[in-house]
C-alpha positions in Angstrom: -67.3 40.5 -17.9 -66.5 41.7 -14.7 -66.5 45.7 -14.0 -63.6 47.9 -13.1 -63.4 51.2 -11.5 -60.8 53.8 -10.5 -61.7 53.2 -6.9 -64.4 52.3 -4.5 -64.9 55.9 -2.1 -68.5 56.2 -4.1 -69.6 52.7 -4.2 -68.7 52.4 -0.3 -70.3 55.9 0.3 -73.7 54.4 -1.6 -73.3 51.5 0.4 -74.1 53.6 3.6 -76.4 56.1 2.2 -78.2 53.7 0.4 -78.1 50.6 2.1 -77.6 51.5 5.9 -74.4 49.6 6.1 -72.0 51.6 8.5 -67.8 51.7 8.0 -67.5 49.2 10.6 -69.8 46.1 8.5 -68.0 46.7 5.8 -64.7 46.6 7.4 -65.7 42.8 9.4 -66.9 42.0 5.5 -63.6 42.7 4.3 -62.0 40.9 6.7 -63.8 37.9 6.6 -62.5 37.6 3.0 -59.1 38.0 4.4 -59.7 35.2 7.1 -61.5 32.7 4.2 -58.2 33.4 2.1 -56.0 32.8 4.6 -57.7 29.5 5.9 -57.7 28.2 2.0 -54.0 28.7 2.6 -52.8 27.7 5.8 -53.2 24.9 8.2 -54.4 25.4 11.8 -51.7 26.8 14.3 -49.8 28.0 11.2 -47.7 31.0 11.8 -49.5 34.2 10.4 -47.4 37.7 9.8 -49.9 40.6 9.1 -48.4 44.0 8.7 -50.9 46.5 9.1 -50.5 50.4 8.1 -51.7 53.3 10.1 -54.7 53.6 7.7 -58.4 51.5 6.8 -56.4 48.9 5.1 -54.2 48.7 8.2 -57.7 48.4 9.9 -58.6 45.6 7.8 -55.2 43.9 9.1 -56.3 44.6 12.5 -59.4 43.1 12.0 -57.9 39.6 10.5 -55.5 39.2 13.2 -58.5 39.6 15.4 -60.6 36.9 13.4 -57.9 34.0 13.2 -56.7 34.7 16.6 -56.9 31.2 18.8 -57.1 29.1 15.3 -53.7 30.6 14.2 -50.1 32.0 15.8 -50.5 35.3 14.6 -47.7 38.2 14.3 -49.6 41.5 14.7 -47.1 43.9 13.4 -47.9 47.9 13.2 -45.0 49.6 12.1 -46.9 53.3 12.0 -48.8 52.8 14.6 -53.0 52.7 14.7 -53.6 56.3 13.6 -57.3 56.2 12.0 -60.7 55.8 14.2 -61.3 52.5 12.5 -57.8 51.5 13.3 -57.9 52.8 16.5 -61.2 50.5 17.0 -60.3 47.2 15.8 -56.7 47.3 17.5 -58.4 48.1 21.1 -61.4 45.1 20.0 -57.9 43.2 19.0 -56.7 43.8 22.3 -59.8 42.6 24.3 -58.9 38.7 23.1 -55.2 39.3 24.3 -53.5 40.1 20.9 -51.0 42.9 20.8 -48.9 44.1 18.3 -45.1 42.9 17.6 -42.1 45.6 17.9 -40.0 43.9 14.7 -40.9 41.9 11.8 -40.2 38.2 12.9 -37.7 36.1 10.3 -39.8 33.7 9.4 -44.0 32.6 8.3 -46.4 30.6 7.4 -48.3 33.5 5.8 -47.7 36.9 5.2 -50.5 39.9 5.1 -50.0 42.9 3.3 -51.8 45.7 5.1 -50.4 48.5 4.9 -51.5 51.2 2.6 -54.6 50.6 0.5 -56.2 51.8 -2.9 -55.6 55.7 -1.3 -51.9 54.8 -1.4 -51.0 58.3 -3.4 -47.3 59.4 -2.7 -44.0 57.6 -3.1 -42.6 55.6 -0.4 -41.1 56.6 2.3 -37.6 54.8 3.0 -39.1 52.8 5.9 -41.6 51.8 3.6 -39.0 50.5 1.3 -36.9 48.5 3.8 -40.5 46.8 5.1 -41.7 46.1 2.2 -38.5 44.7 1.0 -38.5 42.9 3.9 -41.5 41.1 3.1 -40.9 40.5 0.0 -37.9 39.0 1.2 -39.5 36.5 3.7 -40.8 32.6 2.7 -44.2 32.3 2.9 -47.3 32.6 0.9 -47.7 36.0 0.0 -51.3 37.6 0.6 -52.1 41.3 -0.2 -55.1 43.2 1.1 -57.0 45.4 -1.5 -54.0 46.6 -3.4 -50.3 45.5 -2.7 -49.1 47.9 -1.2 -46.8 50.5 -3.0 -48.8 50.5 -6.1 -50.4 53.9 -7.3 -53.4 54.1 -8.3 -52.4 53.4 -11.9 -50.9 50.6 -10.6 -47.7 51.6 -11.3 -44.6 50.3 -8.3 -43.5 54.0 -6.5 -40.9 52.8 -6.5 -41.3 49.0 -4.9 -44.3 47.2 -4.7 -44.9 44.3 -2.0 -45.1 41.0 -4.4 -48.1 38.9 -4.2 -49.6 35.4 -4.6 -53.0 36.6 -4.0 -54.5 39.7 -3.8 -57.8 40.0 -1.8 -59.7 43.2 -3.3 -63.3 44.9 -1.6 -66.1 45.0 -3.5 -65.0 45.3 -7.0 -62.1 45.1 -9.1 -59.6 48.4 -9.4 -57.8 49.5 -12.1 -54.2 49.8 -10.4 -54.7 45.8 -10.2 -54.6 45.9 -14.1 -51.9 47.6 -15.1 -49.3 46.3 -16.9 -47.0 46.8 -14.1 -49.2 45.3 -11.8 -49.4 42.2 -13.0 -45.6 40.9 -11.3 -47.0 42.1 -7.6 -50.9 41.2 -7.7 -50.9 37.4 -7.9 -54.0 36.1 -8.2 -57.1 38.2 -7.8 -60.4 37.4 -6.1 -63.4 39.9 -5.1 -64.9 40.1 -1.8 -67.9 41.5 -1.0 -68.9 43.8 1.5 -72.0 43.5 2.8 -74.1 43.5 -0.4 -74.1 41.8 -3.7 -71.3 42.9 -6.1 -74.9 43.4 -8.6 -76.2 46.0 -5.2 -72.6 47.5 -4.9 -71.3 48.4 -8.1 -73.2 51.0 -10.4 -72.4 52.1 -13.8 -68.3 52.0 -15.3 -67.0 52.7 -18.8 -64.0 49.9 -17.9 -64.4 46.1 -17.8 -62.3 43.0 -17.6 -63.3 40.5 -20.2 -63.2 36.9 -19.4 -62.7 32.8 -20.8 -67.0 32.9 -20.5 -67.0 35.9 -23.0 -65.1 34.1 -25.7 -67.7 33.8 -28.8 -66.0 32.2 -31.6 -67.2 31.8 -35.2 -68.8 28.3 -34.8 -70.5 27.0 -37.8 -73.9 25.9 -37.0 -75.3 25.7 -40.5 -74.7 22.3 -42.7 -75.2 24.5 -45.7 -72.9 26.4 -46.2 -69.6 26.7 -48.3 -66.6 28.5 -48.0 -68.1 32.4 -49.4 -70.2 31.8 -46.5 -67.4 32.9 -44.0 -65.7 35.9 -45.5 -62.7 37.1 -47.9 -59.8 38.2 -45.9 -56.7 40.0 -47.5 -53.6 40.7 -46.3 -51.0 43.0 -47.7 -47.5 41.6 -47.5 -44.5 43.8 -47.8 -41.1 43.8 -47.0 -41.2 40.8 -44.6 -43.6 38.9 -45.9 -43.5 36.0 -43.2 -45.3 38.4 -41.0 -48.3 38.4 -44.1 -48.2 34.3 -44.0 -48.6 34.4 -39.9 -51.0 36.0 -40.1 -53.1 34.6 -43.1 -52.3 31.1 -41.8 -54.0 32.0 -38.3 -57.1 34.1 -39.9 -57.5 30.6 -41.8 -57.6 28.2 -39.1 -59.9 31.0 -37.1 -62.8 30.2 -39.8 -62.3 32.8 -42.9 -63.4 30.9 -45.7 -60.4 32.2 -48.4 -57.5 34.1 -47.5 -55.2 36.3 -50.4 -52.4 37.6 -49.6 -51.6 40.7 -51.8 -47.7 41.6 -53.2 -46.4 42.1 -56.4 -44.0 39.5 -55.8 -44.2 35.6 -55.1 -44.4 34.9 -51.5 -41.6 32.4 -50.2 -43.4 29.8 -48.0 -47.5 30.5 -48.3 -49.3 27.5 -47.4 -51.2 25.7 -50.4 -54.4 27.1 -48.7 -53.5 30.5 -49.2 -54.0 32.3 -52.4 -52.1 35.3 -53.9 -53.0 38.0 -56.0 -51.5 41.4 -57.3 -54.6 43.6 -56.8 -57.9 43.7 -54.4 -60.3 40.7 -54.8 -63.8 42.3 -55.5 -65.2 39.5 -52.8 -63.1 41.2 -50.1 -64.8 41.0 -47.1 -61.8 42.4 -44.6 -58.3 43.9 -45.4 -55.6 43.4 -43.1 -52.7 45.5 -43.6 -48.6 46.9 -41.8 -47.5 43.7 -40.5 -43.9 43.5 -42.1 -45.1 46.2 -44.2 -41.8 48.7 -43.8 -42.0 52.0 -43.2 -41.8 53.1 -46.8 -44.4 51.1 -48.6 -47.5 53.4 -49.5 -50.3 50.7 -51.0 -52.3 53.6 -52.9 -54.6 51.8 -54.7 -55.0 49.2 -51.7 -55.8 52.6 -49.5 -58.3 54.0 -51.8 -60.0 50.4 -52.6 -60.3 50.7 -48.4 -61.7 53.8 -48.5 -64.2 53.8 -51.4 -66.1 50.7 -50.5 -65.6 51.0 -46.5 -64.2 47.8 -46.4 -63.7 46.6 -42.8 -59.7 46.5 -42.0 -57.3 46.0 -39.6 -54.1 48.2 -39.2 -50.9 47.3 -37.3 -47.3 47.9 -36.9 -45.4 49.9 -39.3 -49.2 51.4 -40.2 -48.4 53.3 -37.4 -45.7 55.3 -38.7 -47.6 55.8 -41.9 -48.8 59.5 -42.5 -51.9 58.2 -44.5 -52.8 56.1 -41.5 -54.9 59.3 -40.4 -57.0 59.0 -43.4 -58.3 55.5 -43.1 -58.7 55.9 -39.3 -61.2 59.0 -40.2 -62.7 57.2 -43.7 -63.1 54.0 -42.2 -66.0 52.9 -40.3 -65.2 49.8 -39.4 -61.5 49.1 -38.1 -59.2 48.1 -35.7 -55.8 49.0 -34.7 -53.1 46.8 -32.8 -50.2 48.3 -31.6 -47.7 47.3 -29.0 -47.0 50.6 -26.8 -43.5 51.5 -29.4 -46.0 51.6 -32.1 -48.9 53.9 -30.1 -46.5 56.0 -29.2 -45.8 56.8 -32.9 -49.3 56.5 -33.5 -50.2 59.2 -31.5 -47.3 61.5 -32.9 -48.8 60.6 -36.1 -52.1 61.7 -35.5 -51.1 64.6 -33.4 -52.6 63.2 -30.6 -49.1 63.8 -28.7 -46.0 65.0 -29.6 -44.2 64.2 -26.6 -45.5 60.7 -25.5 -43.2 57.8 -24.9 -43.9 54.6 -24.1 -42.7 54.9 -20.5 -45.5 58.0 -20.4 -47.9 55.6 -21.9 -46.9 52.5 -19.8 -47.2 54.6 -16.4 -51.0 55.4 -18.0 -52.2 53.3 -20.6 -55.9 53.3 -19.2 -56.0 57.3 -19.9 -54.1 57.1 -22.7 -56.4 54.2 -24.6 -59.3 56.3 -23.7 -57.9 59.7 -25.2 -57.5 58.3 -28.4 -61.0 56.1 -28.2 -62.5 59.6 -27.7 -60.5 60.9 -30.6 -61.0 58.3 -33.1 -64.9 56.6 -31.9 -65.0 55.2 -34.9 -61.9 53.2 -34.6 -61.3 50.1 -32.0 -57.4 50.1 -30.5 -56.5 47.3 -29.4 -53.6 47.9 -27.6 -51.2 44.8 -26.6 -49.3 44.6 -23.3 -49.1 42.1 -20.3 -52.9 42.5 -20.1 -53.9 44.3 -23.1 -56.7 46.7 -23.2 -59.6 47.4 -25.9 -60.7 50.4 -26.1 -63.7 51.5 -27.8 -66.1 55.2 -28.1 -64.2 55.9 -24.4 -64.9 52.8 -23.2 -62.3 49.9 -22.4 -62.2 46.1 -22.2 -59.0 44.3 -20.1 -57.8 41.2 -21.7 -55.6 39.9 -18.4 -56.0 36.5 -19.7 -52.0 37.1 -21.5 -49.0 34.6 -20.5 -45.3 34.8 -21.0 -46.0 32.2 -23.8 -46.8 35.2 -25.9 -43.3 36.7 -25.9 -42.3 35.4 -29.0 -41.6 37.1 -32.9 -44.7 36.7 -34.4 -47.4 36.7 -31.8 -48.5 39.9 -32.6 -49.1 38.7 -36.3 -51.4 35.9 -35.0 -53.0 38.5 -33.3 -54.0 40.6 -36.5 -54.7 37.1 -38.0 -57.4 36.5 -35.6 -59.2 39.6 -35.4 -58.7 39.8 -39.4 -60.4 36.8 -39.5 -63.2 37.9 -37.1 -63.9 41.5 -39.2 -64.0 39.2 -42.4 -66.9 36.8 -41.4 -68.8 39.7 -40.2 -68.3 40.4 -36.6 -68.2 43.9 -35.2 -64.7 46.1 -35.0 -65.0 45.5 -31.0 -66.3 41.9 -31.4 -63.9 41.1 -33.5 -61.5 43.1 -31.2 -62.4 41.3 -28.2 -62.9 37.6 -29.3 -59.7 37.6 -31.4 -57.8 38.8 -28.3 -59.3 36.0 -26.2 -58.4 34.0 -28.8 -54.6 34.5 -28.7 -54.1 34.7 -24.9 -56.5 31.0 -24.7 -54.2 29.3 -27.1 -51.2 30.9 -24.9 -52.7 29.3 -21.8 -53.8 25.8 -23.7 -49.9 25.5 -24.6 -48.6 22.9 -23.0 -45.0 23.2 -23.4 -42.3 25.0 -21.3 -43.2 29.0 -22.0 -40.3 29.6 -23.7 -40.5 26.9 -26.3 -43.1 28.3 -28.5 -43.4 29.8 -31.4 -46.0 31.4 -33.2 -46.2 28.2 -35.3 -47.3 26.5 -32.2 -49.9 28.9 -31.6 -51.5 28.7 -35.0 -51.6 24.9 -34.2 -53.2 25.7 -30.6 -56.2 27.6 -32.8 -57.6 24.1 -33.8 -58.5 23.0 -30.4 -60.4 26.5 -28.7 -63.4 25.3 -27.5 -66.5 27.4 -25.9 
């Protein structure tokens, strides 16, 4: 896992207070993250647009130009002018070797640096900003932002535009405006630089992290011995739309539950061979997974109180959400989890009275604080809520999944989803294990598919399961 924080002002501030490191050191760090970037990218002589703002990260800019200068053609271009000391500094050191800035944006490179406003990047732009960074976005080129691309808030969120990465070059330690949903069309690809120090010396304590592939922990059977009560009951209440009850029992299945019921009054169309039925609650139930294809109207009360009685471990999604009694399990409970897609938070939170008024273009523009307020209402609950890069929150603290691909755009994925964390909270793991691994799970299989992303289905994913490796 790699840690995340709202911005760096502290951990730069430790960095000279503890350290000894001045502005200026970790400036000519940052930049020499730029320069490695840029000569990963670019032939020698290549052509080399970097538009730097009046600001720090406009310093940074300045500072690149002044590092590839002689090994590159490079296109200094200021269009605010050099307005803070450290600007002021590294455009006069520029200077010294010759290199002076540009008075229009040229039609064509190589490589274009984004420079101009950083992670302090606060109000909306201005409509210069606009036409420049439209104008980047505009030109050919690989596409390299420094720190943040500019025109994202610090919630990530485009105000309005955002200049469009391939790569975005951060300092010191991830942010969270590079994990927003929105974020994810301008950022590119993401790499850390350090500063001066270790990213272990720089960064100090964070209640947000990204999980990655390395955290993935699934339920590998290590013991010859065993037999099929060994890994869990799982149970799945299928309602109205039943199909979403098979999706999701087929995946829990191939994810390592040993038997898996789905519960109805009424025979299921289509359930595998594999997959057993029932009327009521097995005793042997391990997990319970329950408001995929539910409907709305569908009130399992002796399902609920089975729940609730024996505190059996369950997972709630979709139409759960719109269910007044999901309040009770979510407080009863001790061990669940709860997956909704922001539509279904939204509702969620008017159900709980969390919010009357929240939509899902309020919680979109914030999901971060938004994930947290309900952790903090609910500790004893993991939400799990989905998204471009989905986030798992957990007693105030959240986990980034950015591991998600278009592949997952499909009816049905979100089923697979429940499936696998179903399957997870069935053979024991944690709510936020579960949570965590099961995510992994889905977005790996996404990005093991190896046919065009809009071709599969969630079939195709439950066939992907089969071949997850460590």
């Amino acid at each position: 896992m790699q840690k995340i924080f709202d911005d760096c002002y502290e951990l730069d501030k430790r960095c000279y207070e503890k350290f000894n490191l001045t502005e200026d050191i970790l400036m000519e760090h940052a930049a020499l993250g730029l320069e490695k970037a840029v000569k990963s990218i670019a032939a020698a002589n290549s052509k080399v647009l970097i538009v730097a703002g009046p600001g720090n990260n406009g310093a940074d800019g300045i500072t690149l130009a002044r590092l590839l200068q002689g090994d590159y053609n490079i296109y200094l271009y200021l269009p605010y002018g050099a307005k803070s000391p450290m600007a002021k500094l590294q455009l006069e050191r520029a200077r010294q070797l010759g290199l002076d800035a540009i008075s229009s944006l040229p039609g064509c490179a190589d490589v274009v640096v984004d420079a101009l406003f950083g992670a302090g990047f606060s109000k909306a732009l201005d409509i210069k900003g606009m036409e420049i960074i439209n104008s980047l976005n505009d030109l050919g080129g690989f596409k390299l932002a420094c720190d943040i691309p500019s025109g994202l808030d610090r919630n990530g969120n485009p105000n309005p535009i955002a200049f469009k990465a391939d790569l975005t070059v951060t300092m010191g330690a991830l942010k969270k405006a590079l994990l927003s949903d929105y974020a994810k069309q301008f950022t590119g690809d993401i790499e850390v630089v350090n500063l001066g120090v270790g990213r272990e010396f720089y960064e100090h304590h964070t209640r947000t992290f990204m999980v990655e592939k390395e955290d993935f922990n699934p339920p590998l059977r290590n013991n010859p011995a065993t037999h099929k009560g060994n890994f869990g009951h799982l149970c799945i209440v299928a309602g109205e739309k039943s199909g979403a009850a098979v999706l999701c029992g087929s995946a829990a299945l191939r994810f390592g539950t040993g038997l898996v019921t789905l519960i109805g009054d009424h025979d299921i169309p289509n359930r595998p061979f594999s997959i057993m039925q029932s009327k009521n609650l097995p005793q042997n139930t391990t997990a319970v997974a329950i408001g995929m294809g539910l409907g709305i109207e569908y009130d399992p009360i002796m399902i609920k109180s089975a729940i609730t009685e024996n505190d059996i471990p369950v997972l709630l999604d979709a139409d759960v959400c719109y269910a007044p009694w999901v309040k009770e399990l979510l407080e009863r409970c001790s061990k669940s989890v709860i997956t909704p897609h922001p539509k279904e938070f939204a509702a969620l939170l008017k159900t709980l009275e969390i919010n009357e008024d929240a939509d899902v273009y309020a919680i979109q523009q914030d999901r971060f604080g938004w994930a947290r307020r309900f952790s903090e209402a609910y500790p004893k609950s993991v939400l799990v809520l989905k998204g471009a890069n989905t986030l798992i929150a957990c007693e105030g603290t959240i986990y980034v999944n950015t591991l998600g691909t278009p592949v997952l755009s499909q009816a049905g994925s979100g089923d697979i989803l429940s499936g696998l964390i179903a399957s997870l909270l069935a053979q024991g793991y944690t709510p936020l294990n579960a949570a965590i691994n099961g995510s992994l799970a889905q977005t790996l299989c996404a990005r093991n598919y190896k046919g065009a992303d809009f071709s599969a289905t969630a079939e195709d994913l439950i066939e992907e399961i089969r071949w997850l490796k460590v």
